[in-house]
C-alpha positions, -999 to +999 in steps of 0.1 A: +000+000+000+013+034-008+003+064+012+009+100+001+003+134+030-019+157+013-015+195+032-047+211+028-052+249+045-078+279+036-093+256+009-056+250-013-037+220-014-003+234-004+017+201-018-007+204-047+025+195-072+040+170-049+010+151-048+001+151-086+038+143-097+036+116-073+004+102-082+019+103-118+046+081-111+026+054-091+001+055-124+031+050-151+046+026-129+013+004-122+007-025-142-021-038-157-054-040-136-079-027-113-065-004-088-084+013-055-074+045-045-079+056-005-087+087+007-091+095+045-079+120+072-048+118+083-048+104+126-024+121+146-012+109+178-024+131+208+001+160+215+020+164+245+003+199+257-029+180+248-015+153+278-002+180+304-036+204+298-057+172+308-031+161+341-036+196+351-074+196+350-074+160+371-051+175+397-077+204+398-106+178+402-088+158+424-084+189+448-116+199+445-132+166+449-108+159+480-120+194+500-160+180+490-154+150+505-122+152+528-111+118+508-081+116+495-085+122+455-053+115+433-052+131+392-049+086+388-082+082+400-096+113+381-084+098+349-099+068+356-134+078+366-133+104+336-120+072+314-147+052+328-173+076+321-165+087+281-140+062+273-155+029+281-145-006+258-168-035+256-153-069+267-166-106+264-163-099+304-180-063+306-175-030+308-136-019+315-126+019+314-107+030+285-078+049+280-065+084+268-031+065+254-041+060+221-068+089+212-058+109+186-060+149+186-092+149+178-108+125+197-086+137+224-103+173+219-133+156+222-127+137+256-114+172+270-143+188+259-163+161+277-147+163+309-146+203+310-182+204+305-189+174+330-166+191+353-188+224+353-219+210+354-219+183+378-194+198+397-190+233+395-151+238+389-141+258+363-112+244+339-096+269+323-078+260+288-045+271+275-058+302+249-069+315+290-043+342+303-038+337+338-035+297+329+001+295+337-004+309+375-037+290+377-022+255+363+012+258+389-011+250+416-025+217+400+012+203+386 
């Protein structure tokens, strides 16, 4: 199987030449036959702010769920719950949590979405994101 990265922004194909000249050569070089040809969205692996944004937010749930309830409330256990909760994989045995490992950015996005809202509504804490200016000072606490 041959994959080629197509860069699309603002409606262009920015590797618009790299991607015909290349499809060009595959076609010459093709012999005889029937041929399919894939098209789908590139997956990227989540990113590492994506990671450290999300370990700040459990260690500001696990705070504020350990003053609530004066247990003892560890980011760990946050993940899990939140995993739990929007991540969940069917086995032959039931239900087990899932995990954030192997999201992608988007479906990462998504998850963090999840959790923000849940976070706000069933709990009232307030996560603030990265694009939020006092989110340095406020994240120190929670690292």
């Amino acid at each position: 199987m041959k994959t080629l990265l197509i860069n699309k922004s603002e409606g262009r194909i920015l590797n618009a030449n790299e991607v015909f000249q290349q499809l060009q050569l595959w076609l010459s070089d093709a012999t005889n036959g029937e041929y399919l040809l894939s098209f789908e969205r590139a997956k990227k692996p989540r990113t590492n702010d994506q990671n450290k944004l999300m370990w700040v937010w459990f260690g500001c749930i696990a705070k504020s769920w350990s003053e609530a309830t004066g247990r003892d409330f560890t980011p760990q256990i946050v993940h899990d719950a939140y995993c739990d909760k929007f991540l969940p994989i069917s086995t032959p045995s039931g239900i087990i949590p899932g995990s954030t490992k192997g999201l992608t950015t988007e479906q990462m996005t998504d998850f963090l979405n999840k959790v923000q809202a849940d976070a706000a509504t069933e709990y009232g804490i307030t996560l603030l994101s990265i694009n939020d200016p006092i989110y340095p000072m406020w994240a120190r606490q929670y690292q």
